[in-house]
Every structure is written in C-alpha cells, then in structure tokens.
N, C-alpha and C positions, 0 to 999 in steps of 0.2 A: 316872561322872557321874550325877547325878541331877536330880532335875527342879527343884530351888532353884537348879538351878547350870546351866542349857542351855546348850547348846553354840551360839555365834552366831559369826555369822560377817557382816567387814564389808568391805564394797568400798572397791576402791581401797588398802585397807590387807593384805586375807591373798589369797591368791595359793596355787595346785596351786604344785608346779614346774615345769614349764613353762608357765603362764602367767606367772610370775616373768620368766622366759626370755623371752617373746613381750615384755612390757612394758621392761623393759631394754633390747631389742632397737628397740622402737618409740620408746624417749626418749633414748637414746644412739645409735641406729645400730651402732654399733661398738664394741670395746674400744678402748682405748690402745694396745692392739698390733693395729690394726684390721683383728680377727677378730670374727665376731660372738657373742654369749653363747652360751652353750652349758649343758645340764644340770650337768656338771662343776666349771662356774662357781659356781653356786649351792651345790653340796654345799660348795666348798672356805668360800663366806662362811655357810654353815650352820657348820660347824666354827668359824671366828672370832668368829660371834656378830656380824657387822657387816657391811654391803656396803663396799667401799672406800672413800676418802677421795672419790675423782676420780666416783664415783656418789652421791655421798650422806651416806658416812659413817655410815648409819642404822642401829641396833641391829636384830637380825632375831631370829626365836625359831621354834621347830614348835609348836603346838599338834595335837593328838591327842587322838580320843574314840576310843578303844579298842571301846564297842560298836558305833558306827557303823562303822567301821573304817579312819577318815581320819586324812590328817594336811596339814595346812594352813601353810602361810609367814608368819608374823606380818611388818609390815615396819614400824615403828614410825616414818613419816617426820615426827614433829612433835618428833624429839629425836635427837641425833647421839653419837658411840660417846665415851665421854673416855678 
C-alpha cells in the first residue's frame, strides 16, 4: 500500500470478525436453524463471497494491508450476490 492508495476504512460497511458476528447476531438474533452466528459462520460466507440469501444476499470480500497487518470484512450491502 502506499500513500496514493490509504487504507480506509468505513462503518457500518467493514467489520473484524467477530464484529461481523456481534452484528448478525444483533439484526437476526438467530440462524434459521436458530443457533446464533458463530466465527465459523463467517469463514464459510468468506469462502462463498456472499452472506446468505435469508441475511441479505450481500457480496462480502477481505480487504488486507499487509503492513498494518490487518485484515478487515468488506460487506457490500448496497448490492446483492447474482
């Protein structure tokens, strides 16, 4: 990364993981199989590139600055997965 390009970050939209978790938990309560989210969770819609249909549908992505040494939850909820 370099300084034309900084690393930002926006609420409401990027999320640790387990803030992901806390937030999913706080707008759904439950899964569909009503357990509540769990870390687990997240990893499997990080592999799909999407959160479910029944949450959202919303494309997800990691963003990562290597020298900071973060890596952040994109959640893109202004557009849904086709």
């Amino acid at each position: 990364m370099n300084e034309k390009h900084p690393f930002m970050l926006y609420p409401g939209m990027d999320y640790t993981t387990s803030a992901l978790v806390d937030f999913l938990n706080e707008k759904y309560e439950l899964k569909k199989t009503g357990k509540p989210f769990l870390l687990g969770d997240i990893q499997q819609y990080l592999r799909r590139g999407y959160l479910p249909k029944a949450y959202g549908h919303h494309p997800i992505s990691v963003l990562e600055n290597e020298e900071i040494g973060i890596k952040i939850i994109r959640v893109d909820f202004k557009s849904t997965y086709k």
